[in-house]
Rosetta silent file (secondary structure, phi, psi, omega in degrees, C-alpha in Angstrom):
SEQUENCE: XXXXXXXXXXXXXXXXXXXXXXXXXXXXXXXXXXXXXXXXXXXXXXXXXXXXXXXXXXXXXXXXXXXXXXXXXXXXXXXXXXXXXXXXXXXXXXXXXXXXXXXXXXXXXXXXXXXXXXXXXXXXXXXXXXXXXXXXXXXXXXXXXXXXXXXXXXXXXXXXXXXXXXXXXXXXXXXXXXXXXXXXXXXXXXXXXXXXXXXXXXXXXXXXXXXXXXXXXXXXXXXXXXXXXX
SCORE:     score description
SCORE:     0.000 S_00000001
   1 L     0.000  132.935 -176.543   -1.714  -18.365    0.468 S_00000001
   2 E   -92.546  131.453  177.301   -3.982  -16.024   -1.151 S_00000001
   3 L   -66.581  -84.083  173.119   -5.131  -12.606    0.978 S_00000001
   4 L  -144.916 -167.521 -151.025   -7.954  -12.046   -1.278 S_00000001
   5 L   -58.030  158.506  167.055   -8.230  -12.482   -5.096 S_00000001
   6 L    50.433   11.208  176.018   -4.807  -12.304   -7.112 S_00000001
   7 E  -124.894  118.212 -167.505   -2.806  -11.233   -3.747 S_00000001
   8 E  -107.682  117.057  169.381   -0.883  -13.584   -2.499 S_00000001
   9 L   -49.143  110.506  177.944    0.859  -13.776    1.180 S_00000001
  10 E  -124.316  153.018  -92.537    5.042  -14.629    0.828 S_00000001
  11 L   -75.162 -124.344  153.437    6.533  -14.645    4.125 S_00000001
  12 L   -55.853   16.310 -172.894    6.066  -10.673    5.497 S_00000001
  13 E  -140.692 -177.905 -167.352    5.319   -9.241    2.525 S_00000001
  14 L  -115.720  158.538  179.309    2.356   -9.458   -0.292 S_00000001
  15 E  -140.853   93.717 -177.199    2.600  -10.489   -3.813 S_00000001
  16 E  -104.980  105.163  178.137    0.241   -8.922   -6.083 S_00000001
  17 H     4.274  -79.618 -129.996   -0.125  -11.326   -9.084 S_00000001
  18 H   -91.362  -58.123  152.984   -1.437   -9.320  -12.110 S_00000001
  19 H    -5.294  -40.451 -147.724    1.377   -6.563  -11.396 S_00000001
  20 L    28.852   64.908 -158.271    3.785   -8.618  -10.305 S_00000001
  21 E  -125.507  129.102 -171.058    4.790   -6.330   -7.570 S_00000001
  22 E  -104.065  143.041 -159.295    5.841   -7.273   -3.903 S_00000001
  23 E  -119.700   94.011  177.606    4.567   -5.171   -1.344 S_00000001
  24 E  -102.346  154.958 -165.076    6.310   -4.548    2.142 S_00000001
  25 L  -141.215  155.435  177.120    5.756   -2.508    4.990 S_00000001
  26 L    44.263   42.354  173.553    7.639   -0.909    8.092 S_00000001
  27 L   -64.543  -35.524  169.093   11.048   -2.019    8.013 S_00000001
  28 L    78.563   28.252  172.402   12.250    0.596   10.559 S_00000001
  29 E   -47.453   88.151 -168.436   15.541    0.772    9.468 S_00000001
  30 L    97.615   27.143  169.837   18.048    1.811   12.360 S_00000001
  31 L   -89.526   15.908  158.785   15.687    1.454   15.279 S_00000001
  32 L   -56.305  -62.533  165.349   18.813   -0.265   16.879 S_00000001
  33 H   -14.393  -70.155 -162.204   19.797    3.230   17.680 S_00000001
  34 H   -67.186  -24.570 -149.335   16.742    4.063   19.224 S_00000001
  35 H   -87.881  -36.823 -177.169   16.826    0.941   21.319 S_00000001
  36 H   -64.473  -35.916 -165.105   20.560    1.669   22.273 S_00000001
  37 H   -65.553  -24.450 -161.864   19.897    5.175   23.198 S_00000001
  38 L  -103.519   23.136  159.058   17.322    4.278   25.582 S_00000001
  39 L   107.703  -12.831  168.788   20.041    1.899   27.394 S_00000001
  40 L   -87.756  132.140 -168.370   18.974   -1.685   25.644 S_00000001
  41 L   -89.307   80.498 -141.402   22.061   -3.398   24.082 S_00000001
  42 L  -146.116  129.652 -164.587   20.431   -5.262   20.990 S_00000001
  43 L   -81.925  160.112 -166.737   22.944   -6.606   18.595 S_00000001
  44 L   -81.704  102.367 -177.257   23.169   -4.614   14.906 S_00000001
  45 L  -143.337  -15.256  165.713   21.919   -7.304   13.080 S_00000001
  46 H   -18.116  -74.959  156.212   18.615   -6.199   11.515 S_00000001
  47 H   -39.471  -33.357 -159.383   19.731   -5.568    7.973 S_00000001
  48 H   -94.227  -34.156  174.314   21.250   -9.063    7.904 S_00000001
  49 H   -75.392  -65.764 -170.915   17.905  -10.346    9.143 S_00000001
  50 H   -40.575  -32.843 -140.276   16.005   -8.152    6.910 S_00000001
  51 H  -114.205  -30.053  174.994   17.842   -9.342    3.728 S_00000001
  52 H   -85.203  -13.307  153.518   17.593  -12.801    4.570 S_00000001
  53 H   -57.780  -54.332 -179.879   13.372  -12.449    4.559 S_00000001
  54 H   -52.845  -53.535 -168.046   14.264  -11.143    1.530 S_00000001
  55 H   -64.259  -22.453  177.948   16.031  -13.656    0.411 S_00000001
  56 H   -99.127  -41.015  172.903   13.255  -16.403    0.788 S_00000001
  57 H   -56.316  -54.769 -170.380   10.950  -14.110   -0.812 S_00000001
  58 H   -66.690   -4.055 -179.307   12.882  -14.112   -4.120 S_00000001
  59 H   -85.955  -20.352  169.217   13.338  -17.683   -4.254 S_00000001
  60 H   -97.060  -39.089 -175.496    9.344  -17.715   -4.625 S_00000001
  61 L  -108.888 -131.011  176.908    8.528  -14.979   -6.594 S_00000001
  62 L  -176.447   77.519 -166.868   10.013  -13.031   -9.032 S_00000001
  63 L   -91.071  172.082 -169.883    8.482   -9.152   -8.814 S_00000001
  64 L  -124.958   -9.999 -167.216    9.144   -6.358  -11.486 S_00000001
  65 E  -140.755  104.098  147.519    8.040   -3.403   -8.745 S_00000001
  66 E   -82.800  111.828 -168.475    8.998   -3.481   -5.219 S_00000001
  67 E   -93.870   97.872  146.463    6.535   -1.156   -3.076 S_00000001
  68 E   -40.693   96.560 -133.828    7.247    0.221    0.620 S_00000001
  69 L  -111.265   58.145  143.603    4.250    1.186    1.759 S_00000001
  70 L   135.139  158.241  168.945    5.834    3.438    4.459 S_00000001
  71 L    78.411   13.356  169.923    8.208    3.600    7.844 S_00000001
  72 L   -55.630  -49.648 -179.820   11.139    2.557    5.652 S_00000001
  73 E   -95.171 -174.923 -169.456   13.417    4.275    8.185 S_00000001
  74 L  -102.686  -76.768  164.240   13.030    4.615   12.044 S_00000001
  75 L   -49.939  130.803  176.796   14.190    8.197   13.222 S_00000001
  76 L   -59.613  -32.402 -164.719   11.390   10.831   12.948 S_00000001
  77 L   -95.137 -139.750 -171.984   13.867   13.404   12.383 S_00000001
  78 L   -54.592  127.596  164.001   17.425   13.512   10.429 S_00000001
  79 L   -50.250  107.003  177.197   18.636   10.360    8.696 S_00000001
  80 L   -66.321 -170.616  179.819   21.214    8.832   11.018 S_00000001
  81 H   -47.419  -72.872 -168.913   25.039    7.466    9.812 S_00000001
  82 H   -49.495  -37.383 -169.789   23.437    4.206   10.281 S_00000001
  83 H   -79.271  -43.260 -173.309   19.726    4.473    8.281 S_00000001
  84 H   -52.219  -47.123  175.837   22.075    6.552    5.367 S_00000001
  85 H   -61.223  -68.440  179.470   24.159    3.237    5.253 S_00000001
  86 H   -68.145  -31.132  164.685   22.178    0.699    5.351 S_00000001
  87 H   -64.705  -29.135  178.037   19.162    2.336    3.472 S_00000001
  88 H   -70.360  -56.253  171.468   21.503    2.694    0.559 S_00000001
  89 H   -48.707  -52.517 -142.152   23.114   -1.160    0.843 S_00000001
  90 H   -74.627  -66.557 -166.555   18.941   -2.596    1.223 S_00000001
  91 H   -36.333  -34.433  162.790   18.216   -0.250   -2.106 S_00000001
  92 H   -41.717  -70.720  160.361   21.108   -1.394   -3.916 S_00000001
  93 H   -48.345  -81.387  169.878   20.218   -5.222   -2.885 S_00000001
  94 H   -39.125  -38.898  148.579   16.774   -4.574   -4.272 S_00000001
  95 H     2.426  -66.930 -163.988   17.967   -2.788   -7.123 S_00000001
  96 L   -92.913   18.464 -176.781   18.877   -6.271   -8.380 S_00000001
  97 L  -110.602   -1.796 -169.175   15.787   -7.937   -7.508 S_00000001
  98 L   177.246 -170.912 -150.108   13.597   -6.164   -9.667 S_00000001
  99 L  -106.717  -60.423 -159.777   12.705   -3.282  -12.378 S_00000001
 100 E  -134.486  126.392  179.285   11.549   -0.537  -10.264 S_00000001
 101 E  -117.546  133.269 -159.226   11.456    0.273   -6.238 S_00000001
 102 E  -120.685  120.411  166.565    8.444    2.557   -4.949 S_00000001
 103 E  -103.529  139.481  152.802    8.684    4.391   -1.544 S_00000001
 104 L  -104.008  122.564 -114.759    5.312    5.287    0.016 S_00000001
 105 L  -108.296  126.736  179.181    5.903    8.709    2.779 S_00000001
 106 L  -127.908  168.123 -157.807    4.937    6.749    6.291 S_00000001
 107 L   -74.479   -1.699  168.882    4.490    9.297    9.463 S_00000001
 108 L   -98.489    2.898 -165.004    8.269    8.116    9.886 S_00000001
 109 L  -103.970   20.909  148.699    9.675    9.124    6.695 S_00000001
 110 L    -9.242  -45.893 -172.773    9.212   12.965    6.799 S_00000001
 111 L  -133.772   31.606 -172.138   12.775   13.585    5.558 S_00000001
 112 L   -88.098   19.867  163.144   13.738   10.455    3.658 S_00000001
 113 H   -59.437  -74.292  176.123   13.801   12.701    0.205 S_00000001
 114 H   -12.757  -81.231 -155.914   17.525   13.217    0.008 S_00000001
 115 H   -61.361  -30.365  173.964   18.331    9.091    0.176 S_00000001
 116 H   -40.417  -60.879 -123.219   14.879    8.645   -2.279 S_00000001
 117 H  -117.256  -20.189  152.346   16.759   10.982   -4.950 S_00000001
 118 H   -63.975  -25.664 -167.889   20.371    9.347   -4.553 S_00000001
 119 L  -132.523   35.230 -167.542   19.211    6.280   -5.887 S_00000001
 120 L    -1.318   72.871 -164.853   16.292    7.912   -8.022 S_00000001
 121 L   -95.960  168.211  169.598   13.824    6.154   -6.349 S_00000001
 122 E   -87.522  138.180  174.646    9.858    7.356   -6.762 S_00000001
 123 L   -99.332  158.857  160.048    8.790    9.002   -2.976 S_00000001
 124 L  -177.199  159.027 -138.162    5.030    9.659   -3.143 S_00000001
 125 L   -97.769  -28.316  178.855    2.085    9.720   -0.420 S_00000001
 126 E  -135.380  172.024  172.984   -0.332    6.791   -2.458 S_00000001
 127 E  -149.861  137.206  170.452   -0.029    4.192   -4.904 S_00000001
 128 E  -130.663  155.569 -166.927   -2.563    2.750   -7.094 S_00000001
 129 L  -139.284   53.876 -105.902   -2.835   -0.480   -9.034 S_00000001
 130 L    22.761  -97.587  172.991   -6.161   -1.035  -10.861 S_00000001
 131 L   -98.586   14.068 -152.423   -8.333   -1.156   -7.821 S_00000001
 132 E  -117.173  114.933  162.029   -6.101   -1.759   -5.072 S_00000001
 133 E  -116.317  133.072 -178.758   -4.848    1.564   -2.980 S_00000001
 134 E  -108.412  132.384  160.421   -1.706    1.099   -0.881 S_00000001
 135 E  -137.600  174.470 -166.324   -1.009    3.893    1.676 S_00000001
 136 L   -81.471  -47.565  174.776    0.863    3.491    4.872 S_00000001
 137 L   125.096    6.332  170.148   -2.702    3.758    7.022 S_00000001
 138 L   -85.971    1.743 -171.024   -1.868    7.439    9.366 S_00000001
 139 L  -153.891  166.106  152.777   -4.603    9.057    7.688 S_00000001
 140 L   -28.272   60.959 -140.572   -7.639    8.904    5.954 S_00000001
 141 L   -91.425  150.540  173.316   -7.463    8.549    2.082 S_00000001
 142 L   -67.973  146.730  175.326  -10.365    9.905   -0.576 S_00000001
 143 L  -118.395  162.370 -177.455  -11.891    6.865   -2.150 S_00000001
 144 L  -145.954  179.782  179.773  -13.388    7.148   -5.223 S_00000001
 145 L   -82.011    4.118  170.127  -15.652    4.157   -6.809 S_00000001
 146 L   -84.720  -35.419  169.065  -12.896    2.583   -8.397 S_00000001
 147 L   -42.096  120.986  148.925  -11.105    1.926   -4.942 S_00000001
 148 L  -112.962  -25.171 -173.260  -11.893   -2.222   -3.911 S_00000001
 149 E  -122.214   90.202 -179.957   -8.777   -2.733   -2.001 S_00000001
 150 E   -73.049   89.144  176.767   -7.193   -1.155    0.724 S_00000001
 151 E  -103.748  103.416  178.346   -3.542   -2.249    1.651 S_00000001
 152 E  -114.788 -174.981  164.117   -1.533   -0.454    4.178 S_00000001
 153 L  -121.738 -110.983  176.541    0.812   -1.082    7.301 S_00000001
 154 L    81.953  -44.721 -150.023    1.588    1.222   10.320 S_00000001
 155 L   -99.608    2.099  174.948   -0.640   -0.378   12.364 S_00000001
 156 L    56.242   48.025 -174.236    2.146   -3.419   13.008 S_00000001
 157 E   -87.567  173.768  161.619   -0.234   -6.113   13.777 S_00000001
 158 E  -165.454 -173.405 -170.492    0.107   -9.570   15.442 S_00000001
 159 L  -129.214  137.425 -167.650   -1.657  -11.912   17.696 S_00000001
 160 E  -114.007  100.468  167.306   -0.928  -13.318   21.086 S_00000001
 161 L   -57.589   35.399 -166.179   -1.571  -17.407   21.798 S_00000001
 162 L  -108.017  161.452 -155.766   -1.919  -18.633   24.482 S_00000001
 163 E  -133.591  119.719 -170.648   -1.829  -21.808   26.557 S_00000001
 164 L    65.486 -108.290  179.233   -1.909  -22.053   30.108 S_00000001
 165 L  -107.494   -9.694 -178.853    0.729  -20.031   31.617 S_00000001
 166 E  -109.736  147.825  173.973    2.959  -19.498   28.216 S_00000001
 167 L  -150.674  128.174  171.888    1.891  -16.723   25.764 S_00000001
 168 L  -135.706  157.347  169.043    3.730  -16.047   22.771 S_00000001
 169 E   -73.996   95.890 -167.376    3.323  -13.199   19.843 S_00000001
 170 L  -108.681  108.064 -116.684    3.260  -14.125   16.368 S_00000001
 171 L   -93.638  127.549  170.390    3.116  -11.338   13.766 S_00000001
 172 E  -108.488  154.297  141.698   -0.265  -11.502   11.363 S_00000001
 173 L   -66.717  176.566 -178.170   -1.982   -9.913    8.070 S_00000001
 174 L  -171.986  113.071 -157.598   -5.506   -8.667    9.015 S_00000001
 175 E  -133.403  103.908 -158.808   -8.693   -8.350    6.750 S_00000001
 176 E  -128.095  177.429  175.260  -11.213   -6.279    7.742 S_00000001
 177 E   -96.891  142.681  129.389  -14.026   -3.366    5.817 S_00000001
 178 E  -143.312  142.620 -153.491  -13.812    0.080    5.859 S_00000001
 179 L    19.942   85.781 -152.425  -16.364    1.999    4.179 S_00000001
 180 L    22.498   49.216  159.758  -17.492   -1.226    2.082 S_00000001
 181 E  -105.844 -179.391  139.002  -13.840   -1.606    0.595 S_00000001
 182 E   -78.997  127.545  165.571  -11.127   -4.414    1.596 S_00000001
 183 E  -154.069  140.728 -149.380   -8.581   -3.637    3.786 S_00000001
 184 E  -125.976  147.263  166.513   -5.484   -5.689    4.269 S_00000001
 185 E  -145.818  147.111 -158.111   -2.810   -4.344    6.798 S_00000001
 186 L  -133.760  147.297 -155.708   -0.041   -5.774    6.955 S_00000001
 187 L   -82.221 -175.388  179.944    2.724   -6.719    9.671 S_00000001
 188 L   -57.157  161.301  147.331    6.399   -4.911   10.316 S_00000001
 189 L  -107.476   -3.015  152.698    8.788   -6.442    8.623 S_00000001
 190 L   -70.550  114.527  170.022   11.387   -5.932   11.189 S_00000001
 191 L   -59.643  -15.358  171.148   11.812   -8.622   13.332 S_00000001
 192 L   -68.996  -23.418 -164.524   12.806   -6.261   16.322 S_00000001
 193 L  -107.089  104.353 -149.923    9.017   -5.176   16.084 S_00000001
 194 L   -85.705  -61.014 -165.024    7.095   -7.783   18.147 S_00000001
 195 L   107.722  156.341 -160.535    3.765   -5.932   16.889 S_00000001
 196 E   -84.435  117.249  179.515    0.356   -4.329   18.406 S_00000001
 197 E   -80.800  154.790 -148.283   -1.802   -7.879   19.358 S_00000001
 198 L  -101.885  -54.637 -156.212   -5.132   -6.969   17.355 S_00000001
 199 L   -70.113   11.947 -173.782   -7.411   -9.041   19.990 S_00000001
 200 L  -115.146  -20.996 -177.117   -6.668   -5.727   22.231 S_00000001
 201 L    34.713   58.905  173.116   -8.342   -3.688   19.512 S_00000001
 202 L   -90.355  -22.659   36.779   -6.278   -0.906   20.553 S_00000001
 203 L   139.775  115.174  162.406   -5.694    1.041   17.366 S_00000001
 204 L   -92.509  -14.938  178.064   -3.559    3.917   15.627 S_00000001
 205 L  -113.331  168.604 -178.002   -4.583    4.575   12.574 S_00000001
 206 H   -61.858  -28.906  179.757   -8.248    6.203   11.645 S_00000001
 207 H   -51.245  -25.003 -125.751   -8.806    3.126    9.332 S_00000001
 208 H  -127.266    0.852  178.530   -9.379    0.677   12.235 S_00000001
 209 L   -32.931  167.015  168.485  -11.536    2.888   14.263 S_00000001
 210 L    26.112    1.954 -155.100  -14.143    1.307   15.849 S_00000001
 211 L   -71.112  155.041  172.698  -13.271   -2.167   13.791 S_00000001
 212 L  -140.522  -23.623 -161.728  -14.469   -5.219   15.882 S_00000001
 213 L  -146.508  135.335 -165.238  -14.112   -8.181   13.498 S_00000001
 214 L  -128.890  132.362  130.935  -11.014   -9.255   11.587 S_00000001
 215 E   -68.558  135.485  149.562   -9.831  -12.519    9.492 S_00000001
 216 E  -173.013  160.615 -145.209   -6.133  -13.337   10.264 S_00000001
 217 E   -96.408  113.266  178.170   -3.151  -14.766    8.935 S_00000001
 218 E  -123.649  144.034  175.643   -0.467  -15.627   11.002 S_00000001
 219 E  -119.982  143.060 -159.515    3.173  -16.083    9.709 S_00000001
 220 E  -141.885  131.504  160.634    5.707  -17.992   11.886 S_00000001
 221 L    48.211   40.793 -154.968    9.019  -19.187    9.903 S_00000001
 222 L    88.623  -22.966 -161.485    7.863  -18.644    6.546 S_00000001
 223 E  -114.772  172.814  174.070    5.246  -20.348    6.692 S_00000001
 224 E  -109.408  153.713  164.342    1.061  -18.857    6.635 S_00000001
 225 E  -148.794  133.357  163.085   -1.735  -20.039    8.826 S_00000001
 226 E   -82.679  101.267 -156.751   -4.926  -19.085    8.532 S_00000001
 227 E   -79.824  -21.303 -166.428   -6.233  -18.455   11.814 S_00000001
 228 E   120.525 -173.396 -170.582  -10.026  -17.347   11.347 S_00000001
 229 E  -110.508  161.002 -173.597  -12.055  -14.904   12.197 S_00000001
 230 L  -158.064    0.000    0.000  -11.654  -13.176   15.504 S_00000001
């Protein structure tokens, strides 16, 4: 299902056509750790999940660029045992999925140069693609008049259903203005990461300030639904 023109939704991640470049955001890579540390037992299984997402993607598309647009790893700080391991096995895997892999610097990726420059990956703070700017979404970016498209993450969104007494969370896209451009944000792709429900308008990054009105896209098992305006 097409996002807006020539960008196409595949499971969590974007597909932008004329490029051919798949766009993902906030994998979180070793937030087991995090989860363990604070006394929750959550089995290591992420990567395995993660790869299998993957894995579904590539059977539909076929990209030549893979882009991160930020939050590839999880600790704020050092790169643990685990994020060194596993970020090297995901790059590796991707490696062979495509021509080129693009990290974008997300407010969690502060020291993720080292593991960039083993696997001479590009790190860098924006990416542009004719008119389409991707940035992770913790700050502000200069626009210029060529800017039409904004696509970031960060902000983890989803949407909460509910019927009667059951409510469940399903992780959405979300397509809103800011300063007459398109802007697409897009959800975690870690499955550990329930996501920020939208309809709380609650908000972390400076894009979404004051935002009231959204189209969004909810993905459940692969598949898209277009939910509407909200």
């Amino acid at each position: 299902m097409e996002i807006s023109q020539g960008i196409e939704i595949v499971d969590l991640g974007l597909f932008v056509k004329k490029a051919k470049m798949l766009v993902v955001s906030d994998i979180h890579l070793g937030i087991e750790e995090e989860y363990q540390k604070r006394g929750t037992l959550v089995p290591k299984f992420h990567l395995k999940d993660l790869l299998s997402h993957f894995e579904y993607i590539f059977s539909k598309i076929k990209p030549k660029t893979i882009l991160i647009t930020g939050d590839l790893k999880h600790e704020f700080g050092r790169i643990s045992e685990q994020e060194w391991r596993d970020l090297l096995r995901l790059f590796d895997y991707l490696s062979k999925h495509c021509e080129k892999i693009i990290l974008l610097k997300g407010n969690h990726d502060p020291f993720l140069g080292p593991i960039a420059n083993k696997r001479n990956l590009e790190l860098k703070k924006e990416h542009v693609v004719g008119n389409i700017l991707f940035v992770h979404g913790n700050y502000e970016p200069k626009l210029n008049s060529k800017i039409k498209t904004i696509v970031m993450g960060h902000e983890h969104p989803a949407i909460t259903l509910r019927e009667k007494t059951k409510a469940e969370k399903f992780k959405c896209f979300v397509k809103t203005k800011y300063k007459g451009r398109e802007l697409i944000i897009q959800p975690s792709m870690n499955t550990l990461i329930e996501g920020t429900d939208i309809s709380q308008r609650y908000f972390i990054s400076p894009l979404l300030k004051g935002k009231k009105k959204f189209e969004v896209f909810v993905v459940e098992n692969n598949e898209v639904y277009d939910f509407g305006k909200i």
